[in-house]
DOMAR-552306 format. One line per field, with one value per residue (C-alpha): residue in three letters; x, y, z. Coordinates in pm, 1 decimal, decimal comma. Layout:
N
residuo = ALA	...;
X = X	...;
Y = Y	...;
Z = Z	...;
// end
This chain:
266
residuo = UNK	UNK	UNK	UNK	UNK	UNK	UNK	UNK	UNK	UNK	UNK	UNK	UNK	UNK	UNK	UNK	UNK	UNK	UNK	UNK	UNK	UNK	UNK	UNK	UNK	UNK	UNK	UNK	UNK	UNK	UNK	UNK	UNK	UNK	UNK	UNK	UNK	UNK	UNK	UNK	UNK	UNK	UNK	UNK	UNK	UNK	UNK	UNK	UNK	UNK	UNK	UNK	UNK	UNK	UNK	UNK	UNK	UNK	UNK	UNK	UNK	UNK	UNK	UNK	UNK	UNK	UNK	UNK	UNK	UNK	UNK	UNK	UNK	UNK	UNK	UNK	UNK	UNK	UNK	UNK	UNK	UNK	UNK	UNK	UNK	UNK	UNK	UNK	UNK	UNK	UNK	UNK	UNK	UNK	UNK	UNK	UNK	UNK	UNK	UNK	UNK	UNK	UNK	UNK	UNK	UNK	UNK	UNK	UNK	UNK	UNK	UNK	UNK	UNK	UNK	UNK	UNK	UNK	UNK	UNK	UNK	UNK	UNK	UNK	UNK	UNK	UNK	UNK	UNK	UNK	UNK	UNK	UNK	UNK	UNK	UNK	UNK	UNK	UNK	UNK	UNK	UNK	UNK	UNK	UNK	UNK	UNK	UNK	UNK	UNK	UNK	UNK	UNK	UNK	UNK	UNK	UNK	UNK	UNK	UNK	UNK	UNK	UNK	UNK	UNK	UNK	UNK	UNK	UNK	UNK	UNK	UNK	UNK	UNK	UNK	UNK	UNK	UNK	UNK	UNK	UNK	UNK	UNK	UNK	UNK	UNK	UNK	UNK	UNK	UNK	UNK	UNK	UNK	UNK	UNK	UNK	UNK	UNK	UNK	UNK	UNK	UNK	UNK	UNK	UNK	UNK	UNK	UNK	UNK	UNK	UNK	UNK	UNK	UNK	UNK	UNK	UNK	UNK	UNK	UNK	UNK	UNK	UNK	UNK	UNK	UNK	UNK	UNK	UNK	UNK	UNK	UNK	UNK	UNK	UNK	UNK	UNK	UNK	UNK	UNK	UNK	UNK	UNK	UNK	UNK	UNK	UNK	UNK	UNK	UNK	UNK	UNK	UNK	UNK	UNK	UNK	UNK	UNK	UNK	UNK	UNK	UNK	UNK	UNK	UNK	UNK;
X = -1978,0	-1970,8	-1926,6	-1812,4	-1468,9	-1247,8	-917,9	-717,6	-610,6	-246,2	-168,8	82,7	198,9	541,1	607,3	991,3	1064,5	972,0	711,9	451,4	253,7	-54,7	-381,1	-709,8	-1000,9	-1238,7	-1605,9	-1920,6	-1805,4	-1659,3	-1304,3	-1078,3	-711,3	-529,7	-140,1	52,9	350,4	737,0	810,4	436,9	271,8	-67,0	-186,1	-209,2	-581,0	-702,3	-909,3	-1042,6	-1165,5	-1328,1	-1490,7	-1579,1	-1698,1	-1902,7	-1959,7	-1633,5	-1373,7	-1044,9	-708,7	-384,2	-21,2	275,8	477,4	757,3	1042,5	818,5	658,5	651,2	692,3	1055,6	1331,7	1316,8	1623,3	1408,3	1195,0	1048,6	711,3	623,6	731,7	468,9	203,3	305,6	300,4	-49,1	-167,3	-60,2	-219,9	-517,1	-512,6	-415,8	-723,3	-919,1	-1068,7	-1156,8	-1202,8	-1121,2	-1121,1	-741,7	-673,3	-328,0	-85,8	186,4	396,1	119,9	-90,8	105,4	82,9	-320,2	-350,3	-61,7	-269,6	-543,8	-387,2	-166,7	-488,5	-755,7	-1039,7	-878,1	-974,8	-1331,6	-1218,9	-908,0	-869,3	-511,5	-412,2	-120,5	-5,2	227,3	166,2	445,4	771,8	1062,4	1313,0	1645,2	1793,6	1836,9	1590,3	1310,1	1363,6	1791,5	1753,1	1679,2	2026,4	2187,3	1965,3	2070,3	1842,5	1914,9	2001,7	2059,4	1727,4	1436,7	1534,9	1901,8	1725,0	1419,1	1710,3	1887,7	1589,2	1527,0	1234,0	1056,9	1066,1	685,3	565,6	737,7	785,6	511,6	623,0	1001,8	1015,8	1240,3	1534,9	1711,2	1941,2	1697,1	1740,7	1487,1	1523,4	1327,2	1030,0	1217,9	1537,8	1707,8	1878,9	1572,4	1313,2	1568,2	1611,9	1210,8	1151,4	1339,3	1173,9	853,0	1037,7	866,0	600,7	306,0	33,3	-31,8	-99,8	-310,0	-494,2	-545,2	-853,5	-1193,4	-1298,0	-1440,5	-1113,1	-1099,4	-809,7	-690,2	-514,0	-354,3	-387,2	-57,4	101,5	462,2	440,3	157,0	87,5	-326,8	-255,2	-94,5	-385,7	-605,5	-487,4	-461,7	-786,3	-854,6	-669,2	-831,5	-1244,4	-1450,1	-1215,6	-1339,0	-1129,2	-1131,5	-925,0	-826,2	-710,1	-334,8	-2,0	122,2	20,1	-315,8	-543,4	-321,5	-411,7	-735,6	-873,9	-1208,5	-1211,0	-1058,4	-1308,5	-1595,5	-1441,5	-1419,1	-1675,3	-1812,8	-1642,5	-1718,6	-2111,5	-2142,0	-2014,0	-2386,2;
Y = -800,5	-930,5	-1285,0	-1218,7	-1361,6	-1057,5	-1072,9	-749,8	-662,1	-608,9	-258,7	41,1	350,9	552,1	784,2	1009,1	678,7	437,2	163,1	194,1	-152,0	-178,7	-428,0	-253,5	-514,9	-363,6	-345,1	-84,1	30,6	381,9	373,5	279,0	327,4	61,7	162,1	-101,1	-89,7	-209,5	-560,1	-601,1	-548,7	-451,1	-791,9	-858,8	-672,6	-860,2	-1026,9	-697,2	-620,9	-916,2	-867,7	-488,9	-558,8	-495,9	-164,3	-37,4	-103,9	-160,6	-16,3	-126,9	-10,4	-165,1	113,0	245,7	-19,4	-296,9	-596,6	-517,9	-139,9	-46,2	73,9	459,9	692,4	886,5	726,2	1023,6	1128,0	1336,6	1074,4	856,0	1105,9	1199,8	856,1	802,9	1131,7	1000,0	663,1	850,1	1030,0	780,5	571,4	872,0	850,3	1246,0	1093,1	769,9	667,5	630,7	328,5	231,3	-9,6	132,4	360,9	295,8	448,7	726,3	833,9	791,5	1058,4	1270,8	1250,4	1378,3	1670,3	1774,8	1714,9	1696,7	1737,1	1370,4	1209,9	1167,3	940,5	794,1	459,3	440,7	44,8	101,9	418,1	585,5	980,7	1031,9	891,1	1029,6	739,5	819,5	497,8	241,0	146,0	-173,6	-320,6	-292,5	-716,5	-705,9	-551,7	-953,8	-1042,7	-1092,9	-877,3	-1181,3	-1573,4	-1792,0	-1988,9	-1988,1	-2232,6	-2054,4	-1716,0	-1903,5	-2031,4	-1697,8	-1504,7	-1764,8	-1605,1	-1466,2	-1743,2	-1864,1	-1466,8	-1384,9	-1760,3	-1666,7	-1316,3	-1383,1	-1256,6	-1410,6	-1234,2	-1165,6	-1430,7	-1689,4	-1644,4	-1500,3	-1131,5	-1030,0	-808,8	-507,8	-397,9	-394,7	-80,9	92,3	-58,2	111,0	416,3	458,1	315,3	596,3	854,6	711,2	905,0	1223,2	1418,1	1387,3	1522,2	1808,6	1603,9	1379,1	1635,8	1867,8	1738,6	1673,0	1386,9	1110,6	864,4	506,1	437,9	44,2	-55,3	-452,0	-506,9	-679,0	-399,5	-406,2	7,5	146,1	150,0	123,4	483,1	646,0	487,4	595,8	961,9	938,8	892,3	1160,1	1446,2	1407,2	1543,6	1280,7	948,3	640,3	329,3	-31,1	-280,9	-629,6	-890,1	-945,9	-752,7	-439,7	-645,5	-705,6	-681,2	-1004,8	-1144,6	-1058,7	-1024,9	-1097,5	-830,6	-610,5	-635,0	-628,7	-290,0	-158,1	-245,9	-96,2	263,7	271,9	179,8	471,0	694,5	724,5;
Z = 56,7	-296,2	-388,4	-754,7	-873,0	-966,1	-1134,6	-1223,0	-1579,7	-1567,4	-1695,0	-1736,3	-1798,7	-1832,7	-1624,0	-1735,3	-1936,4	-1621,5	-1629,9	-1337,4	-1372,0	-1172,9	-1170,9	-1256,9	-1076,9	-1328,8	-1294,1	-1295,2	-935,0	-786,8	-775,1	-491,8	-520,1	-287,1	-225,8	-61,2	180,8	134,3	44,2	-128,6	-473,7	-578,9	-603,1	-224,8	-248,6	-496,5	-171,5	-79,9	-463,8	-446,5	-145,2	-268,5	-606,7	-794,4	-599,2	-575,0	-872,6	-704,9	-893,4	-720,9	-856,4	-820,5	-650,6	-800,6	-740,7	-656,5	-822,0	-1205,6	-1185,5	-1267,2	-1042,8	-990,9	-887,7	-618,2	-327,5	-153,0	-64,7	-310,2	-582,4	-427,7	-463,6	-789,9	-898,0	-759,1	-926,7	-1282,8	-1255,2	-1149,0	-1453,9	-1695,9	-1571,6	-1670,3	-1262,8	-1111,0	-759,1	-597,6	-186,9	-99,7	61,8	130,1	417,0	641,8	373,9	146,8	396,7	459,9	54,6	96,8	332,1	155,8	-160,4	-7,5	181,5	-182,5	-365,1	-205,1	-457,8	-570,6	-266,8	-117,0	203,7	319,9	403,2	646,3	786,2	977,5	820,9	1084,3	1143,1	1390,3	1324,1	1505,5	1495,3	1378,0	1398,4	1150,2	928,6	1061,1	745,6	733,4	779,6	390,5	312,1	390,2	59,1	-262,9	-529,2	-804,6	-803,4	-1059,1	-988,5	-793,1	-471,4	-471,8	-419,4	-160,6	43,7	30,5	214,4	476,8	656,8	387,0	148,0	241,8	125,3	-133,9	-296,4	-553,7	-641,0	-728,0	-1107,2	-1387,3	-1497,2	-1837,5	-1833,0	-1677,1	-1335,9	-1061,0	-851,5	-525,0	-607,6	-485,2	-426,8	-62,9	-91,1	-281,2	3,6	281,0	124,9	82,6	419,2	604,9	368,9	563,0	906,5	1051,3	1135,9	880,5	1116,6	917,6	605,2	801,9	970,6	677,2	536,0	597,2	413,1	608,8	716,4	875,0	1036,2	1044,1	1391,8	1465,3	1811,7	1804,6	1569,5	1616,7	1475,1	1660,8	1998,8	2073,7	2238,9	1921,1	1686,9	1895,3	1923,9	1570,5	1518,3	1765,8	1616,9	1318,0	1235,0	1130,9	1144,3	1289,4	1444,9	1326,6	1533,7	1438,7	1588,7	1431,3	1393,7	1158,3	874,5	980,6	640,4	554,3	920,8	957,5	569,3	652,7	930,5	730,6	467,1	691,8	841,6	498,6	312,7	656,2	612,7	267,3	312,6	556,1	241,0	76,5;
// end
């Protein structure tokens, strides 16, 4: 793994009049587009570009409604895979590896079945396949936030348990306040656009796939990763120790499994 201190260049596009920011890592390397999941921005892999570079050169959006990427009116799949698409071809990048966490992961391996002369392997941590549950959404506890406070501790104190992650990625506001780095009726509303089957798109393609698994995951069971890697040609397994979030658990695991996968590309 590389020892070379990597910082992204913040960039972005417009997309229908809507900002899409996103951090380009930068370097000689191939291209790796990292997608993360709800209640995260692209700079939570700037660990793995650094442990990547300087063979692979690491490009990592803020999603649509997250971080510095503006709100959008429309949080369903395909706008996710669009989105990805048009960064893609912004950066001027043919191919890239598609890595991407939980819903993040789930728009990896849909951008590979919609386009799959984009992709040349998928990389899915925690990226659910199966999703039947019509209940309420796993992430409804964000609802009881407030999307903007007058200040920075009024907004930390507001959010109780998720002060200590998102503490560093409250943004400033117009009139000198601070807002959440996503909205809580936006996150819900993409979160249950996660639900359903997606085993076609995962199963679809042929490109070589590693598929992520916390042994702790409180999403997938060790049975359904593992049939998940199963039902699908030429996709390996890596488990680490850790829960649903386990690249921010395990990050030296994750890297190793990884940089790993991605050695075994040629």
């Amino acid at each position: 793994m590389g020892g070379t201190s990597v910082t992204g260049i913040r960039g972005e596009l417009h997309i229908d009049g809507r900002r899409l920011s996103y951090l380009d890592f930068g370097g000689p390397g191939r291209p790796l587009l990292a997608l993360h999941g709800h209640l995260d921005e692209g700079q939570s892999w700037a660990q793995l570009a650094q442990a990547l570079a300087p063979q692979w050169r690491v490009v990592a959006p803020d999603q649509r409604g997250h971080g510095d990427s503006d709100r959008a009116d429309s949080y369903t799949r395909d706008d996710y895979v669009a989105d990805a698409i048009a960064l893609l071809d912004h950066l001027g990048i043919e191919q890239a590896v598609t890595l991407g966490h939980s819903g993040g992961g789930i728009t990896a391996f849909q951008v590979a079945a919609r386009h799959p002369e984009r992709v040349t392997a998928i990389v899915n941590v925690e990226g659910p396949v199966c999703d039947l549950n019509d209940g309420p959404s796993a992430l409804s506890f964000v609802l009881s936030m407030p999307y903007t406070a007058p200040d920075r501790q009024t907004l930390l104190d507001a959010i109780g348990p998720l002060a200590p992650m998102l503490g560093d990625r409250l943004r400033p506001t117009a009139d000198g306040g601070r807002r959440l780095p996503f909205h809580p009726q936006d996150t819900i509303t993409s979160e249950e656009g996660t639900h359903g089957d997606h085993w076609a798109d995962w199963t679809s393609t042929g490109c070589p796939a590693l598929f992520v698994l916390g042994r702790d995951s409180q999403v997938i069971t060790p049975e359904e990763g593992r049939r998940i890697v199963a039902r699908r040609a030429d996709t390996r397994l890596a488990e680490l120790d850790g829960d649903h979030f386990a690249h921010t658990t395990d990050p030296d695991g994750f890297a190793a499994a990884v940089t790993d996968f991605l050695d075994s590309l040629g």
